[in-house]
Structures are given as C-alpha cells and as structure tokens.
N, CA, C and O of each residue as an XYZ file, in Angstrom:
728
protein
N      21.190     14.959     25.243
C      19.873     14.376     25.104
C      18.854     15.462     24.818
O      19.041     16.620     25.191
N      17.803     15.089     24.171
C      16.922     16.076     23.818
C      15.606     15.699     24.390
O      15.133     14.564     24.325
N      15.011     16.785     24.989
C      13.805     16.568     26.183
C      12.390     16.378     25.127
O      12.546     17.230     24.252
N      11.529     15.874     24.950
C      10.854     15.849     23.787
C       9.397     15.721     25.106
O       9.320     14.911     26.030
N       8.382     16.854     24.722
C       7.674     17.412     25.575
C       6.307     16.557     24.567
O       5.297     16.275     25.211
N       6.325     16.177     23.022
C       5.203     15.049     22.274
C       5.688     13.705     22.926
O       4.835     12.987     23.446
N       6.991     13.326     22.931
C       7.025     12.093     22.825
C       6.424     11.245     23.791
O       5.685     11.855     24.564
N       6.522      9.960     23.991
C       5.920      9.095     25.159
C       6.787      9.493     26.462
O       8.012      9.389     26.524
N       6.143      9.857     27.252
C       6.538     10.124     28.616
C       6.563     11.794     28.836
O       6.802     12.421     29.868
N       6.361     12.090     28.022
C       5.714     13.580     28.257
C       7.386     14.161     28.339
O       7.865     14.324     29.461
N       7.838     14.320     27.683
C       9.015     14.919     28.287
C      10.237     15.190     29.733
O      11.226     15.901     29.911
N       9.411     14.092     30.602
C      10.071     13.777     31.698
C      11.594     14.001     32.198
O      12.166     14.708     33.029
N      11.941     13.019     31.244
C      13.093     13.186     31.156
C      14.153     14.616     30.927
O      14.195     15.324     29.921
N      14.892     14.753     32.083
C      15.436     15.519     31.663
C      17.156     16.048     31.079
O      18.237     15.735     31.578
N      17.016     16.497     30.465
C      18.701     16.517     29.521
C      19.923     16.123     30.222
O      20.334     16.657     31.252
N      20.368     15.346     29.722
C      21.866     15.169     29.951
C      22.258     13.778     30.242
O      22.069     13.242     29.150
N      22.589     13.074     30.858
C      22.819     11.678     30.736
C      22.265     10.925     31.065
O      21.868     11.174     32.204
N      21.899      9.888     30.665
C      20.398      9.272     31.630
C      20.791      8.703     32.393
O      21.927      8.547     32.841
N      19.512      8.191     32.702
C      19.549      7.806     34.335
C      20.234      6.043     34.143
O      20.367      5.485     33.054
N      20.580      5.443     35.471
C      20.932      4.468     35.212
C      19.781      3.623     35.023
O      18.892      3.594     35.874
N      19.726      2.862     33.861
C      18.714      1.812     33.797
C      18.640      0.400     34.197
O      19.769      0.114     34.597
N      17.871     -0.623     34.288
C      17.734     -1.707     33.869
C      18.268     -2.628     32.739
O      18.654     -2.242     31.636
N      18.229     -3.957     33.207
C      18.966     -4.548     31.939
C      17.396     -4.439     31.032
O      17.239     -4.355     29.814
N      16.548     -4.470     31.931
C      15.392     -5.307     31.398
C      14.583     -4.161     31.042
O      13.557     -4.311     30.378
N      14.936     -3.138     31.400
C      14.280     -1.564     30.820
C      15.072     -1.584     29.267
O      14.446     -1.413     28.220
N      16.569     -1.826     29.328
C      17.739     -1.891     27.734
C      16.543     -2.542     26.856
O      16.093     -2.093     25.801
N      16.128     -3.734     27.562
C      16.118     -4.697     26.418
C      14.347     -4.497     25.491
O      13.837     -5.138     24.572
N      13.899     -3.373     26.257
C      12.039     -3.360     25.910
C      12.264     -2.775     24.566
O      11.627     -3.508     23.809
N      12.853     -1.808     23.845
C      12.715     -1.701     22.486
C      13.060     -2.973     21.462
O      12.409     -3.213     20.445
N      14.249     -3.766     21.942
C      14.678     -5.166     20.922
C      13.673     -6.045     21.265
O      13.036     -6.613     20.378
N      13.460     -6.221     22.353
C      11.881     -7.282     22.538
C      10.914     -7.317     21.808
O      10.468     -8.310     21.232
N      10.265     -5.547     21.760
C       9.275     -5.257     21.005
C       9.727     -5.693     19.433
O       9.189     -6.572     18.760
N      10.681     -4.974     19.097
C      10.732     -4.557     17.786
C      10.823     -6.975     17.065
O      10.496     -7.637     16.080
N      11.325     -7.148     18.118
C      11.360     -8.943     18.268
C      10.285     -9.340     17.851
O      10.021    -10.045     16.877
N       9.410     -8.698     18.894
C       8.039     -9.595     18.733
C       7.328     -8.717     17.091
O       6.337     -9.171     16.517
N       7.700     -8.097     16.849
C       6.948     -7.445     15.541
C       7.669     -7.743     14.265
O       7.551     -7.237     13.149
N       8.539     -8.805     14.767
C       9.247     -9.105     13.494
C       8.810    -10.516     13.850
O       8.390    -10.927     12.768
N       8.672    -11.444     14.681
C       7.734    -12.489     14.628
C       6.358    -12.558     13.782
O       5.905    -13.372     12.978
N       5.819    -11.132     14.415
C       4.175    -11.160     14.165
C       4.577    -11.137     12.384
O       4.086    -12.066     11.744
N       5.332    -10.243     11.699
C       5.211    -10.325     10.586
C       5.564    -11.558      9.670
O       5.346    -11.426      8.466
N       6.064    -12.686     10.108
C       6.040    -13.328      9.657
C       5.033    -14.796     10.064
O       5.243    -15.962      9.729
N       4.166    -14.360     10.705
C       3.290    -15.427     10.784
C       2.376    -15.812      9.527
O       1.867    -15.001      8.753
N       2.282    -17.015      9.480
C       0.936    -16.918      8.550
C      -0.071    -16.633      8.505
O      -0.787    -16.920      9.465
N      -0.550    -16.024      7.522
C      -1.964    -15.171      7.505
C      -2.951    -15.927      6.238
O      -2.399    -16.039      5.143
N      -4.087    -16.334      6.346
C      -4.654    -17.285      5.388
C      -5.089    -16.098      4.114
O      -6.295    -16.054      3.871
N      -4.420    -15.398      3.514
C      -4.519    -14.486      3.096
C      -3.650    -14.510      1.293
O      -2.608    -13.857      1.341
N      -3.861    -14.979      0.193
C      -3.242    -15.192     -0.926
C      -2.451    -13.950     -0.966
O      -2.834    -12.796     -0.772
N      -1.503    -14.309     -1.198
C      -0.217    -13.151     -1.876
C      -0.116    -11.761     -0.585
O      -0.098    -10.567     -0.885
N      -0.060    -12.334      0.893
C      -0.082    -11.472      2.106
C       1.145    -11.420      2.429
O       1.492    -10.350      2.928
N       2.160    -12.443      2.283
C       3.621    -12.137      2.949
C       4.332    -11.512      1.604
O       5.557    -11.397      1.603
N       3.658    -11.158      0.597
C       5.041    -10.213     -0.455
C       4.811     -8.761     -0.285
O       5.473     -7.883     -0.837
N       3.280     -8.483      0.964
C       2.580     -7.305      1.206
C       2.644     -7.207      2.310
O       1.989     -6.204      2.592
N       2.992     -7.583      3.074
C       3.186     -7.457      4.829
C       3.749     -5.944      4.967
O       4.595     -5.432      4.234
N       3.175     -5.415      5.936
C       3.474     -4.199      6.675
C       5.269     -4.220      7.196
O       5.655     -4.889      8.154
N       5.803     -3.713      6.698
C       7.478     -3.378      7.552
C       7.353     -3.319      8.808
O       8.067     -2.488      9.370
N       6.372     -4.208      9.710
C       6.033     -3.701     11.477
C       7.364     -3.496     11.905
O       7.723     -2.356     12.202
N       8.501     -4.892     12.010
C       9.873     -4.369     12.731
C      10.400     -2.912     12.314
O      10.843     -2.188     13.205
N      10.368     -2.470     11.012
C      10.719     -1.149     10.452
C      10.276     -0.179     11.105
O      11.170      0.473     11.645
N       8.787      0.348     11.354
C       8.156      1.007     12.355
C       8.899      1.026     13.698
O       9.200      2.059     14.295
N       9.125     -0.040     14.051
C       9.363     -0.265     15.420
C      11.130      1.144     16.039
O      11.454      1.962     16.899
N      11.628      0.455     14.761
C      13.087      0.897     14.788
C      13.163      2.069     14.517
O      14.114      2.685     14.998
N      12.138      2.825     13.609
C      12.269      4.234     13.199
C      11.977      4.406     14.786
O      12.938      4.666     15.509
N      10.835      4.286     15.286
C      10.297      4.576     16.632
C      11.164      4.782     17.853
O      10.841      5.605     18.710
N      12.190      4.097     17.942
C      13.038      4.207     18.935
C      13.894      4.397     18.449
O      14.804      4.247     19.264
N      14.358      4.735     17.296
C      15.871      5.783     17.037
C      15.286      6.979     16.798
O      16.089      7.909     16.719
N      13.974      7.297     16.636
C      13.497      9.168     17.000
C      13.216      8.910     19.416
O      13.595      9.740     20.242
N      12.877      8.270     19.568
C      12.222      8.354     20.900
C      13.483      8.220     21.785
O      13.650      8.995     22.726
N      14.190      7.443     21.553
C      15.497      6.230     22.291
C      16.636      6.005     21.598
O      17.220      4.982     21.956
N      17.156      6.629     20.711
C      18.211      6.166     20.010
C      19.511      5.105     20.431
O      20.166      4.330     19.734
N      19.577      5.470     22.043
C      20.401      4.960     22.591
C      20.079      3.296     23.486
O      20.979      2.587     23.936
N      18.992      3.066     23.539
C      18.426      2.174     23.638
C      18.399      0.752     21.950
O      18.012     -0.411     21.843
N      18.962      1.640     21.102
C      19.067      0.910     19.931
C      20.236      0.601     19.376
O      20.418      0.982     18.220
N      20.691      0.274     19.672
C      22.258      0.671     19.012
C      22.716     -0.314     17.997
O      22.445     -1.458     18.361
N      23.220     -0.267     17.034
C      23.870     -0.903     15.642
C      23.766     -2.257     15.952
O      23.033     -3.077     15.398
N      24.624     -2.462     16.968
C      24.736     -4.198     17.453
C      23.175     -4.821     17.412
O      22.827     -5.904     16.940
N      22.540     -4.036     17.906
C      21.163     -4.565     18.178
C      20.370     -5.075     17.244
O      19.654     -6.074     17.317
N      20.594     -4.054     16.019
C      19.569     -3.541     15.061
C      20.209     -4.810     13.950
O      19.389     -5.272     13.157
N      21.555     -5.320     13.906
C      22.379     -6.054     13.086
C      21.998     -7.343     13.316
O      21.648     -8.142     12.447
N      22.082     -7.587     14.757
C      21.138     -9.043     15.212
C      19.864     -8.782     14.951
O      19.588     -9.833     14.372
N      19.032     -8.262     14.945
C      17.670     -8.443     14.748
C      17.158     -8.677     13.685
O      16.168     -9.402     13.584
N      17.782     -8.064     12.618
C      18.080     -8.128     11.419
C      18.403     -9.540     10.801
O      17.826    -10.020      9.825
N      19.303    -10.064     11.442
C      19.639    -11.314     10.902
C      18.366    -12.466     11.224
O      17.899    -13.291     10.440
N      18.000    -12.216     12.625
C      16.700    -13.295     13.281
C      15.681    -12.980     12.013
O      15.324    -13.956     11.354
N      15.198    -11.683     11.641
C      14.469    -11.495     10.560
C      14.981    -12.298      9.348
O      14.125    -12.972      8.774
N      15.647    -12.318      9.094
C      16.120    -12.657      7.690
C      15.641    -14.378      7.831
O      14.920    -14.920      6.994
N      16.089    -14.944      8.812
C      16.207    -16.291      9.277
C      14.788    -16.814      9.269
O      14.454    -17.883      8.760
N      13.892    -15.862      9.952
C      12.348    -16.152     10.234
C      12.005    -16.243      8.507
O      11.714    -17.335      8.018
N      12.075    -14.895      7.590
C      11.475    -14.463      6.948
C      11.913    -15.741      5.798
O      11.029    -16.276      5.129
N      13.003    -16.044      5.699
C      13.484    -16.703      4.403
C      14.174    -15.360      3.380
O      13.963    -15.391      2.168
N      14.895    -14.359      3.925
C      15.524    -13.599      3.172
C      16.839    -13.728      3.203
O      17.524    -14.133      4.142
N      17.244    -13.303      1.944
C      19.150    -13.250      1.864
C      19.601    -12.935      3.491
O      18.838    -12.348      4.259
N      20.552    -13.274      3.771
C      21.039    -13.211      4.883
C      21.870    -11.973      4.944
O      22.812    -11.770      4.178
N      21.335    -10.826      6.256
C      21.903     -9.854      6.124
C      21.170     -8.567      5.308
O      21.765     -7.491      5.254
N      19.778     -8.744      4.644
C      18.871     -7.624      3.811
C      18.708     -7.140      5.100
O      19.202     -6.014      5.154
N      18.111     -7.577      6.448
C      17.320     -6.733      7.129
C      18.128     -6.164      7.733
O      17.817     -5.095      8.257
N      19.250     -6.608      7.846
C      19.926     -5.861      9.107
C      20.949     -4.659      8.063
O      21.471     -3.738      8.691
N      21.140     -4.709      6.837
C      21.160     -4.077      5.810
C      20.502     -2.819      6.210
O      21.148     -1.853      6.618
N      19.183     -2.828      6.092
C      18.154     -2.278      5.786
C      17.765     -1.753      7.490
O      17.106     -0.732      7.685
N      18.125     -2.353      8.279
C      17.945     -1.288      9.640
C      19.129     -0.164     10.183
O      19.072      0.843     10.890
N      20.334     -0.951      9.400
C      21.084     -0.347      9.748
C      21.713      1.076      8.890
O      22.655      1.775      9.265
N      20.845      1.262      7.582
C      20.758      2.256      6.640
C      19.672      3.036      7.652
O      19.883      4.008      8.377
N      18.739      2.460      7.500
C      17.246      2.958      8.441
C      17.570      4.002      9.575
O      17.354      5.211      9.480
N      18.012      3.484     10.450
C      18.755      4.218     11.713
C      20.168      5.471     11.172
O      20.281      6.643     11.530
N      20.861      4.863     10.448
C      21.890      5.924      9.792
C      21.584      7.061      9.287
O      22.404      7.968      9.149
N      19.991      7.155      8.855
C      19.212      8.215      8.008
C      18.465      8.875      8.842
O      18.332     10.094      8.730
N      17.664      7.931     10.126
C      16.445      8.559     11.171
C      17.614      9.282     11.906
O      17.390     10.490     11.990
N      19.015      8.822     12.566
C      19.591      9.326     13.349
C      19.721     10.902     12.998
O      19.254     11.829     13.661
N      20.593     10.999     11.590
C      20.574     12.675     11.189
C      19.270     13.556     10.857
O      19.198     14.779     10.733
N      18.151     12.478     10.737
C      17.281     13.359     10.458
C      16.540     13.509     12.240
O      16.031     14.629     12.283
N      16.469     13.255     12.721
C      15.803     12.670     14.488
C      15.508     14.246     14.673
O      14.564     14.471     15.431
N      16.009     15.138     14.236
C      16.144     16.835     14.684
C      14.691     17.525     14.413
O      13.980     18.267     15.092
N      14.580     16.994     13.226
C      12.951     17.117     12.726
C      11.738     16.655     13.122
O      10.642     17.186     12.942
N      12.080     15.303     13.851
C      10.876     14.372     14.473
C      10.597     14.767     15.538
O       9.379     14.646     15.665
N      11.238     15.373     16.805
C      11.123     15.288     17.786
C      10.371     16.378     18.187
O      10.049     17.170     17.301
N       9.943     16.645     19.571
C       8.822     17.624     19.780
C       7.924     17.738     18.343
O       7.682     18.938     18.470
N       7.466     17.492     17.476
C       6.604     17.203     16.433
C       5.030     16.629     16.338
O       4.535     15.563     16.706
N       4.583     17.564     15.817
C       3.297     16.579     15.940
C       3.200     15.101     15.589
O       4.182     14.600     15.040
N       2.116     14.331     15.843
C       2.414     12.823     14.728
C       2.568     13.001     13.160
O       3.559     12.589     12.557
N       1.414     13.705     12.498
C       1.670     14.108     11.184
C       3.132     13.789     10.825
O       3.439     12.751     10.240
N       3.958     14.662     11.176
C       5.296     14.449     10.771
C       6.001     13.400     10.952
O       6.652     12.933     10.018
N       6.002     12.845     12.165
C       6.493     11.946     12.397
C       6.020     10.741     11.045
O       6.622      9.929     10.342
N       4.850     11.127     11.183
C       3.974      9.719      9.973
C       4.685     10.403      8.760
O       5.100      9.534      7.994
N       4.903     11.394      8.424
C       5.076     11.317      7.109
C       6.991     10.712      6.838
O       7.339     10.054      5.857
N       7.985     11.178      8.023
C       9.213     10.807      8.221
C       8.954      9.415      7.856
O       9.615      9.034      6.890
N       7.999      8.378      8.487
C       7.847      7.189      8.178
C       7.870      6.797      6.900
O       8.729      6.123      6.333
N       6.496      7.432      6.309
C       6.615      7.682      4.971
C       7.345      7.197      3.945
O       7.315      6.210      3.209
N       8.367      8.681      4.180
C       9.754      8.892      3.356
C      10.437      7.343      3.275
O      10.636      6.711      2.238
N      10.787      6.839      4.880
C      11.600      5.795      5.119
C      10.859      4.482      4.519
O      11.532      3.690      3.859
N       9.681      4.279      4.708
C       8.669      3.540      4.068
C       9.088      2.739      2.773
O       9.445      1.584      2.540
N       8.867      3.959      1.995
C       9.247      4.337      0.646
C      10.711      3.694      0.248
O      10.681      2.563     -0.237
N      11.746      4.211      0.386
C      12.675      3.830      0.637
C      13.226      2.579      0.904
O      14.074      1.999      0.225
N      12.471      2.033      2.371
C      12.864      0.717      2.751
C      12.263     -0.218      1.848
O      12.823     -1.302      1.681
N      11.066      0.084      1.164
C      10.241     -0.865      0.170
C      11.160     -1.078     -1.518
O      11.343     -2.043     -2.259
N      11.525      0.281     -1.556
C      12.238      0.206     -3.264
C      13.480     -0.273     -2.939
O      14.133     -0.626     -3.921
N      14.210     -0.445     -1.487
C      15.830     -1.237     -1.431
C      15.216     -2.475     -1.540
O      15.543     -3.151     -2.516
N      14.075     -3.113     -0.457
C      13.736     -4.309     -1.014
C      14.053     -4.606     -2.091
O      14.852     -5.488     -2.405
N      13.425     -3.857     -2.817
C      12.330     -4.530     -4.131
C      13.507     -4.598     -5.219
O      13.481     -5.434     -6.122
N      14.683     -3.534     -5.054
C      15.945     -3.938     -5.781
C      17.116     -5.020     -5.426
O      18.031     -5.405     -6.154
N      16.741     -5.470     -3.808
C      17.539     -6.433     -3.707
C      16.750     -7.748     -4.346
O      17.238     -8.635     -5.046
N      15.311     -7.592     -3.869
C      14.869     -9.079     -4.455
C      15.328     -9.250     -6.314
O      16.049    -10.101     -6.835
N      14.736     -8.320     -6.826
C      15.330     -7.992     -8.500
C      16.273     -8.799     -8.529
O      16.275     -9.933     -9.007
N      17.136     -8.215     -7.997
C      19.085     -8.819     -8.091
C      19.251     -9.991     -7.736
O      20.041    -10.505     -8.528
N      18.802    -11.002     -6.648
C      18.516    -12.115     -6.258
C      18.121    -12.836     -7.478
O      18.825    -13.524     -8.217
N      16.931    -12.570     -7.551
C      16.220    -13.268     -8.695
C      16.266    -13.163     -9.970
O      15.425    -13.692    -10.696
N      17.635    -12.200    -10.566
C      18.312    -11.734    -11.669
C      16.674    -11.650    -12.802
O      16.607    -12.323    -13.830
N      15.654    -10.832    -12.398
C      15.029     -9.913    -13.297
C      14.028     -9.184    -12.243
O      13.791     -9.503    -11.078
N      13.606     -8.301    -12.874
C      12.910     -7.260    -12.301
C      11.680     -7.938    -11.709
O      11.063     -8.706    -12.447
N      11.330     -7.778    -10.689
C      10.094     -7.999    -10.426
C       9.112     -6.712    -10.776
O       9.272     -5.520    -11.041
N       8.002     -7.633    -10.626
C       6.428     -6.694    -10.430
C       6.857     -5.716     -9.087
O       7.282     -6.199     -8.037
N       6.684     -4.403     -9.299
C       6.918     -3.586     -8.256
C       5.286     -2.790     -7.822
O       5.046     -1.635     -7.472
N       4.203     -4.203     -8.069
C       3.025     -3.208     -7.729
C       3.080     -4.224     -6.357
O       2.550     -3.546     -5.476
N       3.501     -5.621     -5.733
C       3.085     -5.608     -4.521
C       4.250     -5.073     -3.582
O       4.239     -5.428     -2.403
N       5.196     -4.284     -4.023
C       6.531     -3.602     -3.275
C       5.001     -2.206     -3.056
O       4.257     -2.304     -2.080
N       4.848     -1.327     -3.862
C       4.036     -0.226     -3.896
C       2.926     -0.438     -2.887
O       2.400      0.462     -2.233
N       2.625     -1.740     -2.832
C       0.955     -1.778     -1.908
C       1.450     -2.701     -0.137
O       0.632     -2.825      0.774
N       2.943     -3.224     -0.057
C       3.305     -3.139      0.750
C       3.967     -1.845      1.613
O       3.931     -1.670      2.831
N       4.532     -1.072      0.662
C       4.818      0.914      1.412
C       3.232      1.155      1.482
O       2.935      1.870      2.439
N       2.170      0.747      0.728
C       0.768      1.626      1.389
C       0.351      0.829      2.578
O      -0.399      1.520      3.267
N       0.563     -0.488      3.145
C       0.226     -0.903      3.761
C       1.203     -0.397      5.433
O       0.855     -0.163      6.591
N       2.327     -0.420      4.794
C       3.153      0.213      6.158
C       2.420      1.399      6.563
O       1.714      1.446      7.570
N       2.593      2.291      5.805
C       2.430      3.560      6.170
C       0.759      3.804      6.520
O       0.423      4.893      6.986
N      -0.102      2.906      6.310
C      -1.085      3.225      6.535
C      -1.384      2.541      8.130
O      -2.326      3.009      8.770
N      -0.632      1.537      8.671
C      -0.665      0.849      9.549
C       0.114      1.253     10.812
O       0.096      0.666     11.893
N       0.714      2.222     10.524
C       1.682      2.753     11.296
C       1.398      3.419     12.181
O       2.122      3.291     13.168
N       0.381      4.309     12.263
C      -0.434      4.646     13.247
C      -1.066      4.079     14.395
O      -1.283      4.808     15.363
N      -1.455      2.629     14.419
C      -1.957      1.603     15.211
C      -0.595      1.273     16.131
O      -0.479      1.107     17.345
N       0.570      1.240     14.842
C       1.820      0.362     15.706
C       2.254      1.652     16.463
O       2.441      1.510     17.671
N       2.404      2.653     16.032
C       2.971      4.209     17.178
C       2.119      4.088     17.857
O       2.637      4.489     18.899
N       0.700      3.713     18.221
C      -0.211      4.099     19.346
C       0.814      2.867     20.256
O       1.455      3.260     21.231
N       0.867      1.676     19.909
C       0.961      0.403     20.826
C       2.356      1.050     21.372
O       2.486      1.195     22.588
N       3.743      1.569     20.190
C       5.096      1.726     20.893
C       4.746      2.727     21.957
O       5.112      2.447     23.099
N       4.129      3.790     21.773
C       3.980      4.773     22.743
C       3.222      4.285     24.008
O       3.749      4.813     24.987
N       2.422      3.662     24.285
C       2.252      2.930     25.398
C       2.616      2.340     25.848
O       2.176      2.194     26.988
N       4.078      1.192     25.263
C       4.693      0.375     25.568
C       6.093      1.308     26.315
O       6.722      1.116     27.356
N       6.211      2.453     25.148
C       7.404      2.889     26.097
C       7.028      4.119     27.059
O       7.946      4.603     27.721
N       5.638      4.695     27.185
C       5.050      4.765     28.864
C       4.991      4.216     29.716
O       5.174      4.512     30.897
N       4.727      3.340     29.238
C       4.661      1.882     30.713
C       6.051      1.528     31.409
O       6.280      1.475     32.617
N       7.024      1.273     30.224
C       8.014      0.274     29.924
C       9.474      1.496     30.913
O      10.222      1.391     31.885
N       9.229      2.246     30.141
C      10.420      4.031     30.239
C       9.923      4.805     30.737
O      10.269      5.842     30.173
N       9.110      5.069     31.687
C       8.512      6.484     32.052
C       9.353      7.037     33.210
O       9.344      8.230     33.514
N      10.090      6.087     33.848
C      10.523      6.308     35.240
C      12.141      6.762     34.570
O      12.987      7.191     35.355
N      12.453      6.629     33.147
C      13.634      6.660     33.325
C      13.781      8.002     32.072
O      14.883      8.482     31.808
C-alpha cells in the first residue's frame, strides 16, 4: 500500500495491509460512484445536455482507483457499468467497457497521481477524459454505422474536465468522512 500524505485522510493510513473494514465502509466508493451515475442521467431542461453530460461516474472511478484501488475492484466497476448502460440507454456493456479500460490504465499509471498536487491529478483526468470521450464517440459511430459530429463528444471532455474539480472536492470529503478511520 502506498501512504499518500495529499490524498483524503492525510496520509493516515499506514502501509501494509489494511485494516479490517466494514461492509458498509466496502461499499462508499460504488454508492457514490452509483449515485453519480444516477445524477448523470437525470433530466436537465437543457436542449442537446445528455450528448454533453459530464463523465461524473468516470471521475468518480478514476478517484478511487488513484485513492482506493482496492475498494474498487473489476467486479464492481463491470456492474456499475452495466446499471449505467441500463439508466443511460447505451449498448449494453460500453460503460463497463469503458471503466474497466479506465481502471486498467489509472491502475499502472496510480504511481504518478499519488502524493501529487491536484494539478496533476486534474490533468491525469484530463488525459483519461479525452480518451474516455473519443472511445465513446467511436463506439456510438459504429452503432450508428456513420460518423458522428464529434464537436458535442469535444465539449462533453471540456465539460468533464472542467467539472472535475467540484466532483474531487465532494469525493475527498466523502472519503474523509466515509475512510478516515481506516
């Protein structure tokens, strides 16, 4: 385990196997990352807002595979994924696709994020941002056998990444509150 002296909880924790937890301590990152995959699909009285929606569950998951990795694990990220897909009206299996690439990439890169200022962390988002928006935007393509317009894929990565800051303030308080003891 790696002691992370930025992250939420101040570095508390200390190396080596954690402590025994809660079921209900396990379950505060899939809850969250739950409820932010709800919020994104609510309706918003807003013309052409759900092909631009913020990646909030995406945030969520980068967030706790740099903070918690082990608190996240494949199984998790595969179901959540699917509830997304189900809420959202997407091919069955894009999101959990797409978290489970997500996490495969934050995991090897996690070395870089940690003890880090936010900057970095925001820009790691970024990268993944980016990324998670152009796999979209090539699965919808393929679905819909022609290319889409890739300017509201482009202004949904500006909307993540610009929003992402609000959602790291909320995870980091959530997993102070939620993880501090453990």
């Amino acid at each position: 385990m790696i002691a992370d002296a930025n992250a939420p909880g101040g570095g508390r924790r200390a190396q080596g196997p954690p402590q025994d937890e809660g079921l209900a301590t396990k379950l505060v990152p899939a809850s969250i990352t739950l409820l932010l995959a709800v919020a994104s699909v609510l309706p918003v009285r807003v013309p052409g807002y759900a092909s631009v929606t913020p990646l909030f569950p995406l945030m969520s998951v980068y967030h706790w595979i740099i903070y918690r990795p082990e608190l996240m694990p494949p199984l998790a990220l595969f179901l959540l994924g699917l509830v997304l897909d189900l809420l959202s009206g997407a091919p069955l299996g894009v999101s959990s696709l797409l978290f489970l690439l997500a996490r495969s990439v934050v995991i090897r890169q996690r070395r870089f994020f940690v003890n880090r200022p936010f900057p970095f962390v925001w820009m790691g988002l970024m990268l993944l941002a980016i990324g998670a928006v152009a796999f979209l935007w090539l699965v919808g393509s393929a679905v819909d056998g022609v290319l889409l317009d890739p300017r509201p894929a482009a202004l949904q990565a500006v909307l993540t990444v610009a929003t992402f800051p609000a959602i790291s303030y909320l995870l980091v308080r959530v997993q102070r509150a939620a993880l501090a003891s453990v």
